[in-house]
C-alpha positions as CSV (number, residue, x, y, z in Angstrom):
1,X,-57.5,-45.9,101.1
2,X,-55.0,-44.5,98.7
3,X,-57.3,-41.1,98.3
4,X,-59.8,-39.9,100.9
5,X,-60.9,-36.6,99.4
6,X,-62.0,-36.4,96.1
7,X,-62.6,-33.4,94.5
8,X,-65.1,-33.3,91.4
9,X,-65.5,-30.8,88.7
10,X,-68.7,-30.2,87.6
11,X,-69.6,-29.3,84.5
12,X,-68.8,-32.2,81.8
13,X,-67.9,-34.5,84.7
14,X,-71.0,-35.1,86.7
15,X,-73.1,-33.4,84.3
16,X,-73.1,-32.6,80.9
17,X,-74.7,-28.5,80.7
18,X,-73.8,-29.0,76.7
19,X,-77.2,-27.1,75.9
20,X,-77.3,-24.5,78.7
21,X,-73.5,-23.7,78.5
22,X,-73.9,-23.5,74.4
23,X,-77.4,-21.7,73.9
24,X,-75.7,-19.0,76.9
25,X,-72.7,-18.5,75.1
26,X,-74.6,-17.8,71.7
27,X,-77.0,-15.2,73.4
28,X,-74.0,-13.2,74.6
29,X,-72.0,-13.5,71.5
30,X,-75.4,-12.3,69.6
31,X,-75.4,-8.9,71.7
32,X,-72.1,-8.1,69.7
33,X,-73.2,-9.1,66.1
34,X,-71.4,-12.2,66.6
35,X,-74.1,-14.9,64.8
36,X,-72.0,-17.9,65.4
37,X,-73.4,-20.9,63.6
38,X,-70.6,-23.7,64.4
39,X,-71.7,-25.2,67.5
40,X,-68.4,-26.9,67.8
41,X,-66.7,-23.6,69.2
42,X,-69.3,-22.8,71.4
43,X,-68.6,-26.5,73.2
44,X,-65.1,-25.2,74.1
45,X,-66.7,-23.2,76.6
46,X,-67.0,-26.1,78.6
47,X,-64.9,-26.6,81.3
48,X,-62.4,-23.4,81.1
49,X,-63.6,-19.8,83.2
50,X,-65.9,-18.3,81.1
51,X,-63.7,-14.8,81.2
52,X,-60.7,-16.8,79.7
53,X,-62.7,-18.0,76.8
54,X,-64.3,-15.1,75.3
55,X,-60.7,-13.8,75.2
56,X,-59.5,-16.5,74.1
57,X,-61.8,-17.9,71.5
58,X,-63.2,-14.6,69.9
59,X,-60.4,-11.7,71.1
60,X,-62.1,-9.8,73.6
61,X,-60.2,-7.7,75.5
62,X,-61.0,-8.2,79.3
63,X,-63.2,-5.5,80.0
64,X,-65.3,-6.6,76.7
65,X,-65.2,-10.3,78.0
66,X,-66.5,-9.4,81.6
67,X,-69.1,-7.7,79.7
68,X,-69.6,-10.9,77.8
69,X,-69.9,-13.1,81.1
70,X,-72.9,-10.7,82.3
71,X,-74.8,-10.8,79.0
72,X,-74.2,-15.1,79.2
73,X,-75.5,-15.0,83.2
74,X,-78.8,-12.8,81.7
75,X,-79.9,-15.9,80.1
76,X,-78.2,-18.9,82.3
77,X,-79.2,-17.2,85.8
78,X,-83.3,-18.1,84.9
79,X,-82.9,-20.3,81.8
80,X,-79.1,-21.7,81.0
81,X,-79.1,-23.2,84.3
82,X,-81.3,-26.2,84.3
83,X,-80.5,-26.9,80.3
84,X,-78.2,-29.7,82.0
85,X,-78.6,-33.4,83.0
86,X,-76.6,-35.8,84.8
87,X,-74.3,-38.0,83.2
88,X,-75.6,-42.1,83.5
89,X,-74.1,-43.9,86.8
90,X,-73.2,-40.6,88.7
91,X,-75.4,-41.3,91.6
92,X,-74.1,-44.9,92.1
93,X,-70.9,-43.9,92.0
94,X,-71.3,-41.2,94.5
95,X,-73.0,-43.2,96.3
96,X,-70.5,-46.0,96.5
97,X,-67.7,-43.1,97.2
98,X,-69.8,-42.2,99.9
99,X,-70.7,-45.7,101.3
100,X,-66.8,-46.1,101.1
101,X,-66.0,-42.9,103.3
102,X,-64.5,-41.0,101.0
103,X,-64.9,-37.3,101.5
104,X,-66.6,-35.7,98.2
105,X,-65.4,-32.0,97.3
106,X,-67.1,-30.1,94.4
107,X,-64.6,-28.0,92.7
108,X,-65.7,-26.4,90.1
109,X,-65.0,-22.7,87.9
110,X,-68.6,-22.0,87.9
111,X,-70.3,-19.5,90.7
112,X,-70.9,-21.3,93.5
113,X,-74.3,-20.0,94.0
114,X,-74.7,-21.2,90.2
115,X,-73.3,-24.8,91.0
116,X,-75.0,-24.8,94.3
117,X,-78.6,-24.5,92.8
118,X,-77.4,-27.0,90.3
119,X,-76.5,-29.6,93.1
120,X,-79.5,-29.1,94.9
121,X,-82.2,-29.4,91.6
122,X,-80.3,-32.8,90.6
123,X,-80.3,-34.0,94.3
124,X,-76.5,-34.2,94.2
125,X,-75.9,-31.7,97.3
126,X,-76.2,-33.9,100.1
127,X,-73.3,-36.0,98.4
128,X,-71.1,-33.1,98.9
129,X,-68.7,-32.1,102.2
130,X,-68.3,-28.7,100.4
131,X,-68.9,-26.9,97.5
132,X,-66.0,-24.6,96.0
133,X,-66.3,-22.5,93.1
134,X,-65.8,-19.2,91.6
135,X,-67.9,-16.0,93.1
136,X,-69.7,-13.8,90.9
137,X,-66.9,-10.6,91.4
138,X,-64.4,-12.8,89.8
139,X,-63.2,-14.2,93.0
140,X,-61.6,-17.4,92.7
141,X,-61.8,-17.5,89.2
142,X,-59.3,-20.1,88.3
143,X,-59.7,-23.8,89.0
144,X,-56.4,-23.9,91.3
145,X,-57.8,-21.2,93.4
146,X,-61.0,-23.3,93.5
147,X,-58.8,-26.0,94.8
148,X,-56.4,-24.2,97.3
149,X,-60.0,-22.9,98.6
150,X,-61.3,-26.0,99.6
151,X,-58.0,-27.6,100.7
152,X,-57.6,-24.7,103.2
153,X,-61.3,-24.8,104.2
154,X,-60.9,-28.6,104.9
155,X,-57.3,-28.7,106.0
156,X,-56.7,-31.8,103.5
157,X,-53.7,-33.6,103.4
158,X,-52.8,-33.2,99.8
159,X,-51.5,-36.7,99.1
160,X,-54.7,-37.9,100.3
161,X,-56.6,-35.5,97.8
162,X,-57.4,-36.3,94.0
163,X,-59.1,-33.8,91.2
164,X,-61.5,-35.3,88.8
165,X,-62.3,-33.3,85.7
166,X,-62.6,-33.8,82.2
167,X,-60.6,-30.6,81.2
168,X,-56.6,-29.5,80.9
169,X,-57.4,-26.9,83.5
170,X,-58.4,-29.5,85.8
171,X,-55.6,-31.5,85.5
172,X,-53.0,-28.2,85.6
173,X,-55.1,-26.5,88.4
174,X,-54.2,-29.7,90.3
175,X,-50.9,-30.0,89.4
176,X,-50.7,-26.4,90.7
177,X,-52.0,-27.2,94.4
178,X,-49.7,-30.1,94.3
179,X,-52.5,-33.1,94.1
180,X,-53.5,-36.2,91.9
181,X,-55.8,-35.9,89.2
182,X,-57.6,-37.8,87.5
183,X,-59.2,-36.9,83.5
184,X,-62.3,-38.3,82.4
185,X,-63.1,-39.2,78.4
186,X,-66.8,-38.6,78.6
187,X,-66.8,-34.9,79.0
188,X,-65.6,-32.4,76.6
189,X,-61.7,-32.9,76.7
190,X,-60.1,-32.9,72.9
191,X,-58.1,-35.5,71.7
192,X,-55.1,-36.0,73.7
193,X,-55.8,-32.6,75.8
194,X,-55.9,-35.1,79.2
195,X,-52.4,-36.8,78.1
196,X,-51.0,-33.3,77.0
197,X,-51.7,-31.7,80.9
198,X,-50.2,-34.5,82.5
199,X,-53.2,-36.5,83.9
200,X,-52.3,-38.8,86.6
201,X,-54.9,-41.1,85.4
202,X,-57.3,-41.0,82.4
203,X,-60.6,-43.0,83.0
204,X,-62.5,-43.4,79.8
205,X,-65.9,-44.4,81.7
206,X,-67.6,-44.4,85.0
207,X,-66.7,-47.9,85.5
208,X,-62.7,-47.7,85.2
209,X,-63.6,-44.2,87.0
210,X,-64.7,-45.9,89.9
211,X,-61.4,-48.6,89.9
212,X,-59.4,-45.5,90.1
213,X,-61.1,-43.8,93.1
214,X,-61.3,-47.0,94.9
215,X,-58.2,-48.6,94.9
């Protein structure tokens, strides 16, 4: 077994949160007079930590966008949330992971106490050795501190580990910690963004997915 702990992202990996994530993002931006109408630059908020993108994608400054991250969790906290589905042929393949003894990690930049409701409404919890994500004071807000987290908490061996995400800051927050990754096309990656970071692997469906993970 070439990799015994895999750790997945979440969002736009196992699930796709396209409505929750967007509809969120559109309330906050609203608060400031910002009416966006192009639903294709509210999608970029999936995947990257939430306080990045409002700076990055609108200009915030950093006390604006932390503002900007409480307005989104007013709506995602009791709506946003459970505007999310999981992708076709996750639960097989975590259950084959599983069956397999592989070790499953969540890693993800969301809350934990955000992904950890998640997990449990879609039944994907029990799956799951541990979940790491961000907490709701900023802690851990980048995806390599979501992944030293749960390397520490497990005391992996990091050529045994491999990070499965569908993002660039999957793939550099793993380069960071020093472990594999692996991009996935079915998420919300742009063209070449997977190649670009340096993706170990690139799987462009659950099947070739699973030939990765298993080999």
């Amino acid at each position: 077994m070439q990799y015994k702990y895999i750790f997945f992202d979440l969002d736009g990996t196992l699930t796709d949160p396209q409505e929750g994530i967007t509809n969120c993002v559109k309330y906050a931006l609203d608060y400031y007079g910002i009416h966006e109408t192009d639903y294709s630059k509210l999608i970029r908020f999936i995947g990257p930590p939430l306080l990045y993108s409002f700076q990055e994608y609108y200009g915030f400054d950093k006390h604006k966008a932390l503002e900007a991250v409480d307005k989104y969790r007013e709506r995602f906290a009791s709506i946003g949330i459970f505007e999310n589905k999981v992708y076709d042929g996750i639960y097989n393949l975590l259950q084959v992971l599983t069956d397999n003894v592989h070790i499953l990690v969540l890693a993800t930049s969301k809350p934990r106490i955000f992904a950890e409701r998640i997990m449990a409404k879609y039944r994907l919890r029990p799956y799951f050795k541990l979940v790491s994500g961000s907490e709701l004071d900023g802690t851990r807000n980048n995806k390599d501190e979501v992944i030293e987290y749960a390397i520490n908490k497990l005391e992996c061996q990091r050529d045994k580990i491999i990070m499965v995400g569908d993002r660039e800051h999957d793939i550099l927050g793993a380069k960071k910690c020093h472990i594999a990754s692996c991009g996935v096309r079915f998420g919300y990656a742009a063209e070449g963004e997977l190649e670009t970071a340096g993706a170990d692997y690139i799987a462009d469906n659950l099947s070739e997915l699973k030939q990765i993970l298993m080999q």
